[in-house]
N, C-alpha and C positions, 0 to 999 in steps of 0.2 A: 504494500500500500504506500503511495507517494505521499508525502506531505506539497508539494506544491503544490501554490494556487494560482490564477491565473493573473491575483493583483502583481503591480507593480511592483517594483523590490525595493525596501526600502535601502536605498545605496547609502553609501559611506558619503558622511562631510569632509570636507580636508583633513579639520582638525581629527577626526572620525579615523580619516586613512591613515594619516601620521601614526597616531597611536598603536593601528596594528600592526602597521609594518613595522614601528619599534619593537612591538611585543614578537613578531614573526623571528625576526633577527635575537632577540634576547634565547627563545625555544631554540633555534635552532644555531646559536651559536655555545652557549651553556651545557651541552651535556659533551660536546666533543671538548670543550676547554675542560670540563668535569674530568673526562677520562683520561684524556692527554696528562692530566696535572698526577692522577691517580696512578697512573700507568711506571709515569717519569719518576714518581718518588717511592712505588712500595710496591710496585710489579701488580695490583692488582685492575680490575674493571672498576668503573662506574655501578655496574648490577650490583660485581662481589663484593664490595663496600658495602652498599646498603645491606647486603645478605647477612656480611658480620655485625653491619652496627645494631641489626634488630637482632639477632639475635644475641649480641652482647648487652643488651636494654635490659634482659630476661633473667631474674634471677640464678635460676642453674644454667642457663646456653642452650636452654631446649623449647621447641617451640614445635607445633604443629603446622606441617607444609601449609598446609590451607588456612590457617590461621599469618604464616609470613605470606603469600598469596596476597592475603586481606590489606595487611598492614602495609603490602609495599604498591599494594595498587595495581598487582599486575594479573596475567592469566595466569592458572594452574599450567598449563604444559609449557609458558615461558621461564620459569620458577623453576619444573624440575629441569627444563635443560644447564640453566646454570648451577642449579645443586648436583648435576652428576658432574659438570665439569670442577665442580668446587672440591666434590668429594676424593675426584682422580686427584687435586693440588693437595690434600691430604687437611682443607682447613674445616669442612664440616665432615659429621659422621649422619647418615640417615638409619632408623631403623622401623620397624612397624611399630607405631604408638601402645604404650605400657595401658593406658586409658579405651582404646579401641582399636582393634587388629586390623580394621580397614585402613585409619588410618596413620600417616607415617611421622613421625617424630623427626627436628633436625636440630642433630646438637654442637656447637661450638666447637672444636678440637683444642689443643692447649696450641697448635700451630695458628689455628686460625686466631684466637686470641692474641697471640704475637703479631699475627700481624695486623689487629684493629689496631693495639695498640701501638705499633710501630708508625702506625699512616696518617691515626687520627690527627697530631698536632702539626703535618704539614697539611692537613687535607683542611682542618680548619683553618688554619690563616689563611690557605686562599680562598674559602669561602669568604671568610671576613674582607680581604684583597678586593672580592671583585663583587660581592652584595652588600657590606656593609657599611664599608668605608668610605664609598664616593656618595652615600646618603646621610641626610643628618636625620637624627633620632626622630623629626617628627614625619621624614616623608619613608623613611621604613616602617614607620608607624601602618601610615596609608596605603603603602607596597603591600605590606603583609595583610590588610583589609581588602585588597583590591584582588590577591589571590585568593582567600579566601569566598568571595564573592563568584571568581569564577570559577572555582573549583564544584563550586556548588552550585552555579550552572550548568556546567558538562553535567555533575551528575542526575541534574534534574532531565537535561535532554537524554541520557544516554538512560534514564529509566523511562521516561517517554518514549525511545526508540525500541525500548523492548517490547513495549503492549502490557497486556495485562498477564498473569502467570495461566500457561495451557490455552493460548491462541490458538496455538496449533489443531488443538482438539476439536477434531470437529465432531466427534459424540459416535461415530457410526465405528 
């Protein structure tokens, strides 16, 4: 089912256009600067970081696939492919969850804890480097309002885009 209609679109105003196209270039120049910087100082990914930092958040280092899935925003079979590639660098261990045999538990390694903690304090100052330092306190303020905002757009669209649960169903 299309959402188009046949009014007119409401176009972008200059000031309109400016804005995304900063924000396009911010998306898409931020996650390779992310990796490159992660890469250069601690041999890991952009993904593997965040894989270690949620799971370093976690009191023991263990944490249910589908539960970091959640936390980190992404697919289930995006998730396991970087937890097998994690598991081959020796920094998480997977096993069948202790709570339910469906599903899998992913635990920290004392490896992979070496290396959050080896990457974290280069990984943060260049966060701080390149988000927080060329804003003063009150337009990070607005930054972080302003994501938030449309973070929670996407997901109001992206659960509009799914329908209602069991569309599919058509009863026969």
């Amino acid at each position: 089912m299309s959402t188009r209609t046949t009014a007119e679109p409401r176009w972008l105003d200059d000031r309109e256009k400016d804005v995304w196209l900063a924000l396009r270039r911010l998306l898409w120049g931020l996650t390779p600067a992310v990796d490159r910087q992660l890469t250069r100082d601690s041999q890991l990914s952009g993904p593997e970081y965040s894989v270690l930092a949620t799971l370093s958040e976690c009191p023991d280092g263990v944490l249910r696939s589908g539960t970091a899935a959640q936390e980190l925003g992404w697919e289930r079979s995006r998730l396991s492919h970087i937890l097998r590639r994690m598991e081959a660098k020796g920094l998480i261990r997977r096993s069948c969850s202790a709570d339910d045999a469906r599903g899998q538990d992913v635990t920290l390694t004392e490896a992979g804890r070496a290396a959050i903690v080896d990457a974290a304090p280069g990984h943060v100052d260049f966060v701080r480097r390149i988000v927080f330092d060329p804003l003063t306190p009150e337009q990070q303020a607005v930054f972080g309002q302003a994501c938030h905002r449309i973070a929670e757009a996407i997901a109001a669209a992206e659960s509009e885009a799914a329908g209602p649960a069991g569309c599919g169903d058509t009863g026969q």
